[in-house]
C-alpha positions as CSV (number, residue, x, y, z in Angstrom):
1,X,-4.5,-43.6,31.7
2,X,-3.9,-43.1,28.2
3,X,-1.1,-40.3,27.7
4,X,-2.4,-37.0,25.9
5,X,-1.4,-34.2,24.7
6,X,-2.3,-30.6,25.5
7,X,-1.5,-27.4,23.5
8,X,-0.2,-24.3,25.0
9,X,0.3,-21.1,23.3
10,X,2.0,-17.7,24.2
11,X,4.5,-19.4,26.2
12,X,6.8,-17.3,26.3
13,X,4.5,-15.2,28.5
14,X,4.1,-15.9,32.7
15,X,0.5,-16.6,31.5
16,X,1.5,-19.5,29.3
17,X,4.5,-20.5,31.5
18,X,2.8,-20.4,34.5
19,X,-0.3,-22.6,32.9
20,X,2.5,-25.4,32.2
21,X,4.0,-25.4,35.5
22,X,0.1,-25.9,36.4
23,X,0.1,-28.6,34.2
24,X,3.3,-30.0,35.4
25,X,2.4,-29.6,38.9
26,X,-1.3,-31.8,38.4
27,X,0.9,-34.9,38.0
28,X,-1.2,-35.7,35.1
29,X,-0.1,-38.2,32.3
30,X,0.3,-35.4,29.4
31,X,2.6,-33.9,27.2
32,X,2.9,-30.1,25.9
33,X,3.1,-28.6,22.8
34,X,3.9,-24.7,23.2
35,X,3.5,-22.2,21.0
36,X,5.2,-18.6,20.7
37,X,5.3,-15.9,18.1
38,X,9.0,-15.9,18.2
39,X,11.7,-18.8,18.3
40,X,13.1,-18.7,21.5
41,X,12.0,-17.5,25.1
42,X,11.9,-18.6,28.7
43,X,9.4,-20.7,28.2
44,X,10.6,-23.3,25.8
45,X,12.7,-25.7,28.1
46,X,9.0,-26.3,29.6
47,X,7.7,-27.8,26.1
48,X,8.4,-31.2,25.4
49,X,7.9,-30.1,21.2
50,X,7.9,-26.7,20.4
51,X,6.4,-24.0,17.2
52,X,6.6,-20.7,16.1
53,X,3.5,-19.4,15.1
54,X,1.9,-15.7,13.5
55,X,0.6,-13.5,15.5
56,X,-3.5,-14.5,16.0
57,X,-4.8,-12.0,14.1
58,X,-2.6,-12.9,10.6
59,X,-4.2,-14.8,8.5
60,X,-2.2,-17.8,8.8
61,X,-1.9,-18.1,12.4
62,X,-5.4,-20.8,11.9
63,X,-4.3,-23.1,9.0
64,X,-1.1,-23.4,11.5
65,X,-2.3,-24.4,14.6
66,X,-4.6,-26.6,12.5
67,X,-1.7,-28.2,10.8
68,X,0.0,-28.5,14.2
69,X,-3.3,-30.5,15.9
70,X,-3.2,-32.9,13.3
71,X,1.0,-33.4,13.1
72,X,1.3,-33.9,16.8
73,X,-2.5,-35.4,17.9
74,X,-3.6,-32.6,20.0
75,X,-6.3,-32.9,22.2
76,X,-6.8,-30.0,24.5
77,X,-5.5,-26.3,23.3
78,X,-5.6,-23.7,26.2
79,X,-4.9,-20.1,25.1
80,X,-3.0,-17.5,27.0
81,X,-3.7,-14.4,25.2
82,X,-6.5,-12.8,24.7
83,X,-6.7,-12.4,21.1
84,X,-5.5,-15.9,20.4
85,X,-8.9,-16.5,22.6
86,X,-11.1,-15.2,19.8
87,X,-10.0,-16.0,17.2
88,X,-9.3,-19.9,18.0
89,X,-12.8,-19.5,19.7
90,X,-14.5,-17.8,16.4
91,X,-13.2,-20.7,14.4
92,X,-13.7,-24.0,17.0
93,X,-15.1,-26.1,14.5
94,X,-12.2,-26.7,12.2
95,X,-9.4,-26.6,14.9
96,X,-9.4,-30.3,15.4
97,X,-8.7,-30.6,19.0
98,X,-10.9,-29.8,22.0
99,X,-10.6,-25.6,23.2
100,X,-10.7,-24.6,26.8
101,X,-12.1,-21.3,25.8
102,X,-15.2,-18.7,25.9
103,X,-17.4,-18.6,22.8
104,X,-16.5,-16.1,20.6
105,X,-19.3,-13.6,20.8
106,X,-17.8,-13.5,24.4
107,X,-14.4,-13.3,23.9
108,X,-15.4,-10.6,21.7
109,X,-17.1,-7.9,24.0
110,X,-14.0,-8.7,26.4
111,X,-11.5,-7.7,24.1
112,X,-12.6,-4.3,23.5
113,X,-12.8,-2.7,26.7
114,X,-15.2,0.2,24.9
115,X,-17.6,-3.1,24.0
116,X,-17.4,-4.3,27.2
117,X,-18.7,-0.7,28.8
118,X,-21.7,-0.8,26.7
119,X,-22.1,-4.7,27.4
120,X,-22.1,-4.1,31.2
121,X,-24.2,-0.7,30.7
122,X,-27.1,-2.7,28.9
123,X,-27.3,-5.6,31.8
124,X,-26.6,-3.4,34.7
125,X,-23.3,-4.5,35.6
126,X,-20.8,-2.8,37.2
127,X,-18.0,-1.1,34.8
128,X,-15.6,1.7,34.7
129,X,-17.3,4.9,32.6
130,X,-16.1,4.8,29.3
131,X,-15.9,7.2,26.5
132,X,-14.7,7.5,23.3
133,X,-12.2,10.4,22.3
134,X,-14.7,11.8,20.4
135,X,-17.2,12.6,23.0
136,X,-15.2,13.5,26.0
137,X,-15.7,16.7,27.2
138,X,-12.9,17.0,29.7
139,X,-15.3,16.5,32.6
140,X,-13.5,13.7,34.8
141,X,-11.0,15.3,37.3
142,X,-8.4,13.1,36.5
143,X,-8.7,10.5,33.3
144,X,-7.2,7.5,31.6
145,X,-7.0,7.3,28.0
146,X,-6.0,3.4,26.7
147,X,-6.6,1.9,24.1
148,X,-9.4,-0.4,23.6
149,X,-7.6,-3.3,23.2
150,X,-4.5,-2.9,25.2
151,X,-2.6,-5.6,26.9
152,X,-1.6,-4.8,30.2
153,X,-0.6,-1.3,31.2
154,X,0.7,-0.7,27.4
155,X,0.1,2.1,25.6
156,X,-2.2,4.7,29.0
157,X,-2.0,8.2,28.9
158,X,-2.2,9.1,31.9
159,X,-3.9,12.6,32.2
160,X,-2.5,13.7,28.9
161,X,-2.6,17.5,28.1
162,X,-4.9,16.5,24.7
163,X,-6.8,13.5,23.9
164,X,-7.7,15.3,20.5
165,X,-6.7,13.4,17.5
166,X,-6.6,10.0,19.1
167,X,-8.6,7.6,17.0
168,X,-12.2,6.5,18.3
169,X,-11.5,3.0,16.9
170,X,-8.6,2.5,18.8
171,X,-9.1,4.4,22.1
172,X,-11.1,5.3,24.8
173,X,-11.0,7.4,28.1
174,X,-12.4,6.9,31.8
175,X,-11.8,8.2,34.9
176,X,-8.8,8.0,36.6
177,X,-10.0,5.7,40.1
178,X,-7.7,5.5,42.6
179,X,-7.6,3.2,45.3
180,X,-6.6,-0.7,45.7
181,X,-6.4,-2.7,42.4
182,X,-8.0,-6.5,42.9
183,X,-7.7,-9.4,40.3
184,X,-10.3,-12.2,40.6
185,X,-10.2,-14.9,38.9
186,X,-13.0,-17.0,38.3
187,X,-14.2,-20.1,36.8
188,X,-17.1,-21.3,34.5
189,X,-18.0,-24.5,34.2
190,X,-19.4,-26.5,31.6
191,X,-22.8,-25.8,32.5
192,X,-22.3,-22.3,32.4
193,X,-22.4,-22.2,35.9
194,X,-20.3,-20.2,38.3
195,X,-17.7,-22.8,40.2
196,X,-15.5,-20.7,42.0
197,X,-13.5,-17.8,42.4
198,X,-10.6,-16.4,44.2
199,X,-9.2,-12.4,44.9
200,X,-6.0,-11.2,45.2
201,X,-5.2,-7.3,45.8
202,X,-1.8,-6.7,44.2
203,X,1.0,-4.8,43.1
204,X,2.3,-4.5,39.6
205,X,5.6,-4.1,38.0
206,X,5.3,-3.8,33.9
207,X,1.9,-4.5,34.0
208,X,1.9,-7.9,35.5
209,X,1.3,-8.6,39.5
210,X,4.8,-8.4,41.1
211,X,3.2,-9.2,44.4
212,X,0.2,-9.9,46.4
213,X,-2.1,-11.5,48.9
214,X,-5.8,-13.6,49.0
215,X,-8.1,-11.4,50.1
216,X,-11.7,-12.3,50.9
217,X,-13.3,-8.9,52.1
218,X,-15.1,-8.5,48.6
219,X,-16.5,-11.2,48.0
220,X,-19.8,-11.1,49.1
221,X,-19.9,-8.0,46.1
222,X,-18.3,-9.9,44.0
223,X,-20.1,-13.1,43.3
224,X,-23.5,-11.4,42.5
225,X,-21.7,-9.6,39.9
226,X,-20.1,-12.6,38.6
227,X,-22.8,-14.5,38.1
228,X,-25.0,-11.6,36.7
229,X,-21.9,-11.2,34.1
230,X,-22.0,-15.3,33.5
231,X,-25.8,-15.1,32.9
232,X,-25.4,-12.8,30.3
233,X,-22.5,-13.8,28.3
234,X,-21.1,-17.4,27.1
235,X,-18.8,-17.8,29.7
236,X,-16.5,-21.2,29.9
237,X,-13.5,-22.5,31.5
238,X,-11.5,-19.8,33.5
239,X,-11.8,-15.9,33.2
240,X,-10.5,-13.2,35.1
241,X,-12.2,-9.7,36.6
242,X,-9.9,-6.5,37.3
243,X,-11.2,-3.7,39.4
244,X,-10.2,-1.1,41.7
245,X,-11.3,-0.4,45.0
246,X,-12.4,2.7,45.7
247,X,-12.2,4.8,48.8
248,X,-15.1,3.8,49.9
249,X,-15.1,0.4,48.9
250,X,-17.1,0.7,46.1
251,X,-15.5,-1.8,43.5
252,X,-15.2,-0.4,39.8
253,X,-13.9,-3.2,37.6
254,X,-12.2,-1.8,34.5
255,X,-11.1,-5.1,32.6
256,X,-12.3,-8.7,32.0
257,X,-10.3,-11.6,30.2
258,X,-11.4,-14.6,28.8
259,X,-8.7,-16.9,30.2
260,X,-6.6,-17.9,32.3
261,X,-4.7,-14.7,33.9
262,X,-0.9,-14.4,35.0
263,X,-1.6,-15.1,38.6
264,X,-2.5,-18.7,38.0
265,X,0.8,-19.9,39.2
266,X,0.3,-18.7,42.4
267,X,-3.4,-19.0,43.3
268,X,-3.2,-22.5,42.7
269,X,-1.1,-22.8,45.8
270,X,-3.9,-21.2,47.8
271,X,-6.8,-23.7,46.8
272,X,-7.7,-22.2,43.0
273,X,-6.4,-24.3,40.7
274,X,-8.3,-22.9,37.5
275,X,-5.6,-25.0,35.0
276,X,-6.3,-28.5,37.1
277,X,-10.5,-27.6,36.4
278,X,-9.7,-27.0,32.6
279,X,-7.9,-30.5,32.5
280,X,-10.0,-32.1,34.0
281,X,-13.4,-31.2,32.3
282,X,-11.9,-30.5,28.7
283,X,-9.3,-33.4,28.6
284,X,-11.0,-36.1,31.3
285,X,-14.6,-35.3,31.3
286,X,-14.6,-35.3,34.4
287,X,-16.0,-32.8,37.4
288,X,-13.9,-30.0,38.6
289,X,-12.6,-30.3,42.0
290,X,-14.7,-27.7,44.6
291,X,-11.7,-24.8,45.2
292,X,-11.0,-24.4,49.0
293,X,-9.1,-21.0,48.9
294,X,-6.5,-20.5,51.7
295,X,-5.2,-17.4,53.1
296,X,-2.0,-16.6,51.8
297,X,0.9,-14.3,49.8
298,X,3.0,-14.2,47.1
299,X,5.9,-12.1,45.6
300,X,7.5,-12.5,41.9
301,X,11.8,-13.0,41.4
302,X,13.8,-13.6,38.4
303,X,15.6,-16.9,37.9
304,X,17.6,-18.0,34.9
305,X,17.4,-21.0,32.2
306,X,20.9,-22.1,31.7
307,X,22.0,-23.8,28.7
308,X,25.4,-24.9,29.0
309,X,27.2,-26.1,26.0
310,X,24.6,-24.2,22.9
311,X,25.9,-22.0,20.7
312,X,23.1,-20.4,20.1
313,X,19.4,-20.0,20.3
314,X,18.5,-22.3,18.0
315,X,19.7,-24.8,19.8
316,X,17.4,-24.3,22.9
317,X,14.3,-25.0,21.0
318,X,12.5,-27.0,24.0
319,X,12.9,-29.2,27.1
320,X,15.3,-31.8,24.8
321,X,17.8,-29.1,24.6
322,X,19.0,-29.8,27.9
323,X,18.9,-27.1,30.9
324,X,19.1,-25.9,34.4
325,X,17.1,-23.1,36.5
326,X,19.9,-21.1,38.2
C-alpha cells in the first residue's frame, strides 16, 4: 500500500498528540506532518516534518496550510482544535488535500456555545439554558458565566458578584448544574449516519480529563439525542458531546465539538477508535470498523521527552532530532 501522508495540527495539544499516537498505533503505512502555533512542544518528536503556523483565525493561517499541502503532498488533514475546524472547513475547496471535518455551517453553531443553545432550542434538543449578559435577571440559584467560545474551563466565572458589563458578543450565562460530568464521543460517517459512540464519566485537572471510566448507563438517552443532533446538522467524521448528570439523572449537555476530543487516546483502547474510522474512510475509502466498546479505566501521568545532546529548542524541531520518553 502506497505510503501517504496525513496532516495533523495543534500538536502540541493531548488532542493532536494523542490523534498521532492513534495514528501510530493503526500500524498504517503513513507519515505525519504536524502543525503548532509555536516552534517547539511535546508533540514535535511524534512528527516526522514539522511547521509553525498562525493562529486559525489570522488571515494567513490558509495560504499556509495551503502552501504546506502542496510542498509536502498531503492527503488527509485532521484538525484538533476547534477553530482550526471552521475555518479549514469554511474554506475545503482550495485546501488541496482531503479534510476529516464537519461542514462549516456546523462547525459554526458548535463553536459558539450561545449558537448552539438556540440551535438545540429550535430542534428540541437537549441543552444547558443559555443567556446572554444582557438579559439575565439573576434568577438561577447558582450560575456560570463563560464565554461563548471558550476552550476548556478557561476564562468561567463561577457565581461572580456582577455579570454587568460583560460583553454579549463574547459571553453568556447558565445555570450552574451539579452532578457527574460525561464526555461522549461520537462518530458520523460518511453518510451522515450515526456509527458509534462511546461515554466516559470523568474527572478533570486544567480543563482536560485527568481520569475516568466507560460508562454505559446513558446510553439508551443518549443515542436518540445523538442522532436527533446528526439529523439536523452536517455532521462528519468524529464529534464529541459534554453534559452533566444531574441528580436525578436527567443529562444536560453543555458543549459540543466538532472533532476529535482529548480522550481519544484512551477510548481507543476500550473498542472506539474514532482516529482508525477517519483513516480509513478519508484516506482508504474504505468502511469504518463496527466499535465494540469494553468496560474499562484510565488515569493521566506526566512523562518527559529527552533530548540529550541539543542546545536548544531549535534543535528539537521533530522526530529526526533524536529522543527518548523518560
Amino acid at each position: 500500500m502506497e505510503r501517504k501522508k496525513v496532516l495533523v495540527t495543534g500538536v502540541g495539544g493531548n488532542v493532536g498528540q494523542g490523534i498521532i499516537r492513534n495514528i501510530a498505533k493503526t500500524k498504517f503505512d503513513i507519515a505525519i506532518v504536524g502543525t503548532n502555533i509555536s516552534d517547539f512542544s511535546a508533540g514535535n518528536h511524534l512528527c516526522d516534518v514539522f511547521y509553525k503556523v498562525p493562529y486559525a483565525y489570522d488571515e494567513n493561517f490558509i495560504p499556509t496550510i495551503c502552501e504546506i499541502v502542496e510542498k509536502e503532498k498531503i492527503d488527509l488533514i485532521i484538525p484538533s482544535t476547534d477553530y482550526e475546524v471552521y475555518y479549514l472547513a469554511a474554506n475545503e475547496a482550495i485546501l488541496g488535500a482531503a479534510l476529516a471535518a464537519s461542514k462549516a455551517d456546523t462547525a459554526a453553531i458548535y463553536l459558539d456555545k450561545y449558537l448552539s443553545w438556540e440551535h438545540h432550542q429550535q430542534h428540541d434538543i437537549p441543552f444547558a439554558m443559555s443567556v446572554l449578559p444582557s438579559a439575565y435577571d439573576g434568577s438561577f440559584n447558582e450560575f456560570i458565566l463563560k464565554p461563548r467560545k471558550g476552550r476548556g474551563s478557561r476564562g468561567l466565572h463561577i457565581n461572580p458578584t456582577s455579570w454587568v458589563g460583560f460583553n454579549d458578543e463574547e459571553y453568556m450565562v447558565q445555570p450552574f448544574h451539579k452532578g457527574k460530568e460525561i464526555t461522549t464521543a461520537f462518530y458520523v460517517n460518511k453518510a451522515g449516519e450515526l456509527h458509534g459512540f462511546i461515554t466516559l464519566l470523568r474527572s478533570l485537572e486544567n480543563g482536560a480529563t485527568a481520569q475516568c471510566k466507560v460508562v454505559f448507563d446513558y446510553d439508551a438517552a443518549l443515542k436518540p439525542m445523538l442522532e436527533k443532533m446528526i439529523a439536523h446538522t452536517n455532521f462528519r467524521g468524529a464529534a464529541n458531546l459534554q453534559a452533566i448528570v444531574t441528580e436525578d439523572g436527567t443529562i444536560v449537555p453543555f458543549e459540543v465539538n466538532c472533532r476529535i476530543s482529548g480522550t481519544n487516546s484512551i477510548r481507543a483502547n476500550f473498542g472506539f477508535e474514532d482516529v482508525k474510522y477517519t483513516l480509513q474512510e478519508y484516506l482508504y475509502n474504505q468502511q469504518p470498523d463496527q466499535p465494540a466498546i469494553i468496560a474499562g479505566v484510565a488515569v493521566r501521568i506526566l512523562m518527559d521527552v529527552i533530548y540529550q545532546g541539543k542546545e536548544d529548542y531549535a534543535d528539537c524541531k521533530d522526530s529526526s532530532a533524536g529522543f527518548y520518553l523518560y
